[in-house]
N, CA, C and O atoms as CSV, one atom per row, in Angstrom:
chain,resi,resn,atom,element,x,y,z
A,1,UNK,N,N,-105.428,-17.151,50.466
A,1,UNK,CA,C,-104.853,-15.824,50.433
A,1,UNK,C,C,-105.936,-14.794,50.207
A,1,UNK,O,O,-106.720,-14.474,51.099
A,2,UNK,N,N,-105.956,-14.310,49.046
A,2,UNK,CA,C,-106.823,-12.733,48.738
A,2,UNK,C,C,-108.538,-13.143,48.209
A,2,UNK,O,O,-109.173,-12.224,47.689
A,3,UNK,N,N,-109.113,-14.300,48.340
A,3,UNK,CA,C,-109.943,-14.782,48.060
A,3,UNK,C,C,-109.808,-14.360,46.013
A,3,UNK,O,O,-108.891,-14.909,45.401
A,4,UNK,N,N,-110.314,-13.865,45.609
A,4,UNK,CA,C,-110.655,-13.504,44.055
A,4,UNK,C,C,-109.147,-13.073,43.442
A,4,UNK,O,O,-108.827,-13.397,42.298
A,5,UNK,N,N,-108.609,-12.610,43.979
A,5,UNK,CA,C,-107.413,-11.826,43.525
A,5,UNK,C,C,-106.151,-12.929,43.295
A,5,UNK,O,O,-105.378,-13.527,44.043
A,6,UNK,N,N,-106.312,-12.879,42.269
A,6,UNK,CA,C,-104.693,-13.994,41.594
A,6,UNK,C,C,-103.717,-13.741,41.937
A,6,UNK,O,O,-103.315,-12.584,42.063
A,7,UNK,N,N,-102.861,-15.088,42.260
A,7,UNK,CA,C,-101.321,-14.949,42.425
A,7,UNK,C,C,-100.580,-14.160,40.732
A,7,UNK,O,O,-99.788,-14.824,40.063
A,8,UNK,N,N,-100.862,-13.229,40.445
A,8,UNK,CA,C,-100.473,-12.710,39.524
A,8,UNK,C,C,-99.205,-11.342,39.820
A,8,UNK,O,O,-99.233,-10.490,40.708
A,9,UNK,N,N,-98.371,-11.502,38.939
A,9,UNK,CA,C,-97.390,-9.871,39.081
A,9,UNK,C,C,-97.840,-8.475,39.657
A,9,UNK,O,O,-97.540,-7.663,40.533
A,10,UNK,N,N,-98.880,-8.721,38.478
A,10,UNK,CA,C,-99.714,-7.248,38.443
A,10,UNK,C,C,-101.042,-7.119,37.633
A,10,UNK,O,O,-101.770,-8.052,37.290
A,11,UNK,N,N,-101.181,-6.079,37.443
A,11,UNK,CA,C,-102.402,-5.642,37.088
A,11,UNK,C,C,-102.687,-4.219,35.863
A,11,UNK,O,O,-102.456,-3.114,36.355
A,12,UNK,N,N,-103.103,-4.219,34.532
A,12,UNK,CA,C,-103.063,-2.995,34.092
A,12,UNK,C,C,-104.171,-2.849,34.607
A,12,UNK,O,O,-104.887,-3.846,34.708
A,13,UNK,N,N,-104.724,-1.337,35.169
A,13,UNK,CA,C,-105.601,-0.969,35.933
A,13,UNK,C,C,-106.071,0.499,35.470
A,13,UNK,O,O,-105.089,1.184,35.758
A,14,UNK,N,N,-107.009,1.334,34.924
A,14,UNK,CA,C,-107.610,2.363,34.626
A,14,UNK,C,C,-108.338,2.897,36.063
A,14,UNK,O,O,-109.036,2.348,36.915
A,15,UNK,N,N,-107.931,3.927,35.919
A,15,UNK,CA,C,-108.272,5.065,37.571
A,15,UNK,C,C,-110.064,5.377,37.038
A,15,UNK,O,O,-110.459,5.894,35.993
A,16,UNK,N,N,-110.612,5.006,37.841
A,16,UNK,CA,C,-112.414,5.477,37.521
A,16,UNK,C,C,-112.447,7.409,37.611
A,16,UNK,O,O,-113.248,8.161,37.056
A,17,UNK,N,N,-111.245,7.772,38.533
A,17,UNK,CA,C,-111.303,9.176,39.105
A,17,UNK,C,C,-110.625,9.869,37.989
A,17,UNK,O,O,-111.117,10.840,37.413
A,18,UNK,N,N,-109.311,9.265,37.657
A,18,UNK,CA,C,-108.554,10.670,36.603
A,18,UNK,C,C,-108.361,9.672,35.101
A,18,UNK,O,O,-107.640,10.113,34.206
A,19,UNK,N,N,-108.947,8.551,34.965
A,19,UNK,CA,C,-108.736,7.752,34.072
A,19,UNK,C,C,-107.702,7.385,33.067
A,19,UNK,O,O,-107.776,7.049,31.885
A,20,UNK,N,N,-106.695,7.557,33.916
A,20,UNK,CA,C,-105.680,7.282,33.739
A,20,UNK,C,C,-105.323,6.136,33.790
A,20,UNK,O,O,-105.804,5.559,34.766
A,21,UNK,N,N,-104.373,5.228,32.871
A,21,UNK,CA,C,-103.772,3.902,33.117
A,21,UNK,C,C,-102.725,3.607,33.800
A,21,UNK,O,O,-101.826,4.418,33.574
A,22,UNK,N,N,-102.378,2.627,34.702
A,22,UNK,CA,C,-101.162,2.411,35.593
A,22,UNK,C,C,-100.845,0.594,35.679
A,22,UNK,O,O,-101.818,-0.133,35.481
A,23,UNK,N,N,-99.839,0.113,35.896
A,23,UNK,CA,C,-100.099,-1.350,36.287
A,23,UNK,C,C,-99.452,-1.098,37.524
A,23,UNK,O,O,-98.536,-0.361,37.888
A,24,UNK,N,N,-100.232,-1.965,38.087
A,24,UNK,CA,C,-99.743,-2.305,39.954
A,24,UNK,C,C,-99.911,-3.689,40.358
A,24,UNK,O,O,-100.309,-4.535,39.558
A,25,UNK,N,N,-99.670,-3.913,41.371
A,25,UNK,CA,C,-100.076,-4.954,41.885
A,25,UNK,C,C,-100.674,-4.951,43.315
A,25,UNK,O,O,-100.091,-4.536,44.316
A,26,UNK,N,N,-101.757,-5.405,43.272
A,26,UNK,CA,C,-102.810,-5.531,44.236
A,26,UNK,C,C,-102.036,-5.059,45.551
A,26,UNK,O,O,-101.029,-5.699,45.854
A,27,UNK,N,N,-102.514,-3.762,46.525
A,27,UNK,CA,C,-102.304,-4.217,47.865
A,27,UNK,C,C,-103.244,-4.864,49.086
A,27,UNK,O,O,-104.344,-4.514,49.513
A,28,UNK,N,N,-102.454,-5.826,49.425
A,28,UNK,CA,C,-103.342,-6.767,50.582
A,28,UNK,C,C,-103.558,-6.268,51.554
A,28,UNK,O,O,-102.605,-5.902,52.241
A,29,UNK,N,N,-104.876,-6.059,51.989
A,29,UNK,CA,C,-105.302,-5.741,53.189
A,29,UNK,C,C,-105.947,-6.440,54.360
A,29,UNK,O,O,-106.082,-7.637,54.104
A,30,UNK,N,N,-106.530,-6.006,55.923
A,30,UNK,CA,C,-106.830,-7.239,56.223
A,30,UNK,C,C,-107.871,-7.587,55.881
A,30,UNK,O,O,-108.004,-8.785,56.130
A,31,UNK,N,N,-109.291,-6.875,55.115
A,31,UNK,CA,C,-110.492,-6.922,54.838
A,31,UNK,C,C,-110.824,-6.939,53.205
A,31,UNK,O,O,-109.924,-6.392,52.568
A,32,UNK,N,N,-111.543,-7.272,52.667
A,32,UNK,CA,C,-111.742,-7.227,51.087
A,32,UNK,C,C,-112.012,-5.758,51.018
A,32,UNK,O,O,-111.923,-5.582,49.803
A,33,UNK,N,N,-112.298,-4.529,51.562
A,33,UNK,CA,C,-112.408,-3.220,51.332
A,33,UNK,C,C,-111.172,-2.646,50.924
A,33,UNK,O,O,-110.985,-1.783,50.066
A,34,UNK,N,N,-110.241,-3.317,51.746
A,34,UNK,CA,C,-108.869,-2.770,51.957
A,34,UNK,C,C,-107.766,-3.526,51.084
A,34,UNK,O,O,-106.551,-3.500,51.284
A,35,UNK,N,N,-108.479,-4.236,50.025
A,35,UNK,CA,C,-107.664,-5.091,49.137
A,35,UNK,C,C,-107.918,-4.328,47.414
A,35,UNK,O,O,-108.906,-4.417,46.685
A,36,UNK,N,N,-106.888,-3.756,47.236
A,36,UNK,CA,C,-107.056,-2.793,45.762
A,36,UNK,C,C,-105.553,-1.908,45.196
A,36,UNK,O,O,-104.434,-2.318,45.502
A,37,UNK,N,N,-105.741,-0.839,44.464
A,37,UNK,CA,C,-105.077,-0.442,44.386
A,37,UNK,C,C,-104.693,1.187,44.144
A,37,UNK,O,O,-105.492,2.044,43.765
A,38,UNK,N,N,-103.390,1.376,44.434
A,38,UNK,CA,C,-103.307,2.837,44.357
A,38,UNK,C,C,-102.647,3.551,43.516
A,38,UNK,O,O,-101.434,3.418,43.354
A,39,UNK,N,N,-103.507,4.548,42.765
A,39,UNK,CA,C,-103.726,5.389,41.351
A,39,UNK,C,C,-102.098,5.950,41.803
A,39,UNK,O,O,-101.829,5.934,43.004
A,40,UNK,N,N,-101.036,6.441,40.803
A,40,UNK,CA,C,-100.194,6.919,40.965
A,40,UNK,C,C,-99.963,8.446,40.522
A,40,UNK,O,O,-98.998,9.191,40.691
A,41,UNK,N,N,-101.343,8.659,39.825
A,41,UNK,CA,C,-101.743,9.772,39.153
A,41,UNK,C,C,-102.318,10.843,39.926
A,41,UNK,O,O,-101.947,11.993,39.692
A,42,UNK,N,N,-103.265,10.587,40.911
A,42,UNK,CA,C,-104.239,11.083,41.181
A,42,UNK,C,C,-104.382,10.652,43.142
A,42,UNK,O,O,-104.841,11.408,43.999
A,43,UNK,N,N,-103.868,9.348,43.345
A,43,UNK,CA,C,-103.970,9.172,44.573
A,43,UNK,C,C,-104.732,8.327,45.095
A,43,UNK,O,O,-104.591,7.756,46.176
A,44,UNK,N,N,-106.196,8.152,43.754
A,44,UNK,CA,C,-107.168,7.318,44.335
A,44,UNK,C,C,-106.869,6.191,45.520
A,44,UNK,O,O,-105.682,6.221,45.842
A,45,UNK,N,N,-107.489,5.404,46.102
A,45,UNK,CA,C,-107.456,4.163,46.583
A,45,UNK,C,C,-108.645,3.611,45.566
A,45,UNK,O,O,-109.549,4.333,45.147
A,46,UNK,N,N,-108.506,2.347,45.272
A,46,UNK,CA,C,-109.242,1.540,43.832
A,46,UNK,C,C,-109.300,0.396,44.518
A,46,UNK,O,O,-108.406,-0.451,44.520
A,47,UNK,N,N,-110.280,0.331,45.083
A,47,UNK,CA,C,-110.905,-1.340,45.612
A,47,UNK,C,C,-110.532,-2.106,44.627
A,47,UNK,O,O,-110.712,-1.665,43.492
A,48,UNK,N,N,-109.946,-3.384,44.785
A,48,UNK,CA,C,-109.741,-4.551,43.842
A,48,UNK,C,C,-111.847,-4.940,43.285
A,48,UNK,O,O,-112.144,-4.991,42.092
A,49,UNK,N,N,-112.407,-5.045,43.862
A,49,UNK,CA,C,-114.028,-5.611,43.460
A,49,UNK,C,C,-114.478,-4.628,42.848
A,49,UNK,O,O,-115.381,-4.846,42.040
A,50,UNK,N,N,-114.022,-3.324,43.029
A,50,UNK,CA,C,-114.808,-2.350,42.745
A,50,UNK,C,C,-114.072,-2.236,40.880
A,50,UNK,O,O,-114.762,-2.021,39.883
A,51,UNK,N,N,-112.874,-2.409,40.891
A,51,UNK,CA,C,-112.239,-2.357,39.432
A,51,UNK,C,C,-112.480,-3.098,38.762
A,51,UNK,O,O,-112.502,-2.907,37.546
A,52,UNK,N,N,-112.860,-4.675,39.563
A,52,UNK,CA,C,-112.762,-5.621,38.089
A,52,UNK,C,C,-114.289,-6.054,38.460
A,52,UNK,O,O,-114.390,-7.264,38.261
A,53,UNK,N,N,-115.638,-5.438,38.976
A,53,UNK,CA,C,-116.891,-5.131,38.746
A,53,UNK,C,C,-117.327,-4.293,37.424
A,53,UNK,O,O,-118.128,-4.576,36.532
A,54,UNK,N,N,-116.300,-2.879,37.681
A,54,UNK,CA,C,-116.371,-1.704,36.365
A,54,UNK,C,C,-115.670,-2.265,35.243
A,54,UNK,O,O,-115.689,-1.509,34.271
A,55,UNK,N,N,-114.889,-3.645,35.014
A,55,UNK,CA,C,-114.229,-3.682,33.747
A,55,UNK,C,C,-113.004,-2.707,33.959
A,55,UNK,O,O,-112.866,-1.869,33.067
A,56,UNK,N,N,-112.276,-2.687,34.787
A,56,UNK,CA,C,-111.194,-1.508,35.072
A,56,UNK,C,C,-109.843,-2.734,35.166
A,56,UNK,O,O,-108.810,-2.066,35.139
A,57,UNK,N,N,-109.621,-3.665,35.227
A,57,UNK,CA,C,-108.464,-4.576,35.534
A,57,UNK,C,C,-108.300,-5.171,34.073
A,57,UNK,O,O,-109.232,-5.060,33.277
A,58,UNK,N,N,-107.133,-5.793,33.724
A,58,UNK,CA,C,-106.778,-6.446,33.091
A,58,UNK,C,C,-105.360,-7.156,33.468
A,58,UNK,O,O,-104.350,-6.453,33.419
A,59,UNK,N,N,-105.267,-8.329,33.790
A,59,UNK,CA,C,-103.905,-9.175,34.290
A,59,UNK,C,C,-102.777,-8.664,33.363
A,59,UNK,O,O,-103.203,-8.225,32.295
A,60,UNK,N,N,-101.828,-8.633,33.478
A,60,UNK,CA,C,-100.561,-8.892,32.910
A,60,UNK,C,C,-100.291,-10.516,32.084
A,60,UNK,O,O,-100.501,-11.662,32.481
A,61,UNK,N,N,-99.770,-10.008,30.866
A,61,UNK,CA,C,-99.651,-11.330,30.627
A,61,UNK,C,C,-98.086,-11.510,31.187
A,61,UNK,O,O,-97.128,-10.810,31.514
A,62,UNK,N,N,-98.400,-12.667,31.097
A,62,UNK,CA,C,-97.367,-13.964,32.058
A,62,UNK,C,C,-95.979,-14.480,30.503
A,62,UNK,O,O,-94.794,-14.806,30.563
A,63,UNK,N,N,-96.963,-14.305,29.300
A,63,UNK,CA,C,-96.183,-14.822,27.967
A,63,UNK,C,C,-95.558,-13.965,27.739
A,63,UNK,O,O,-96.390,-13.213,27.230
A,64,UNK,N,N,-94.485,-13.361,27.722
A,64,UNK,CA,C,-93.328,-11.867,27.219
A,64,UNK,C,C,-93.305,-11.957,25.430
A,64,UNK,O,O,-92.741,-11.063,24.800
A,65,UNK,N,N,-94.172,-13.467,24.508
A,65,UNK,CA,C,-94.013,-13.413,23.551
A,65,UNK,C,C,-95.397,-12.932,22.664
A,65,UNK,O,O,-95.625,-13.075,21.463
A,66,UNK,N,N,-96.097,-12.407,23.567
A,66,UNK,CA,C,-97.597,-11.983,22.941
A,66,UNK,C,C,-97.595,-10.714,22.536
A,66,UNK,O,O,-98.611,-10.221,22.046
């Protein structure tokens, strides 16, 4: 599938542009450029490599008891 990118829900994700927090979940594209996500704040497009290069991703946990 997305090579690096986990079968996961989502994603809490910090905008590099308005630094703002959002959770999303990855959109798939056909190229790794085009595989990331989009700021709901601001509009960015947020490369998936480019976020979790900067320390900008963090998974969702999967445990609802943590």
């Amino acid at each position: 599938m997305g090579g690096d990118i986990q079968q996961l829900t989502g994603f809490d994700v910090e905008c590099p542009h308005c630094h703002k927090p959002f959770t999303a979940s990855p959109i798939e594209g056909s190229a790794a450029r085009y595989r990331g996500f989009k700021c709901p704040h601001c509009k960015l497009f947020v490369p998936y490599q480019r976020a979790a290069d900067r320390d900008l991703l963090e998974p969702l946990s999967r445990d609802s008891d943590a």
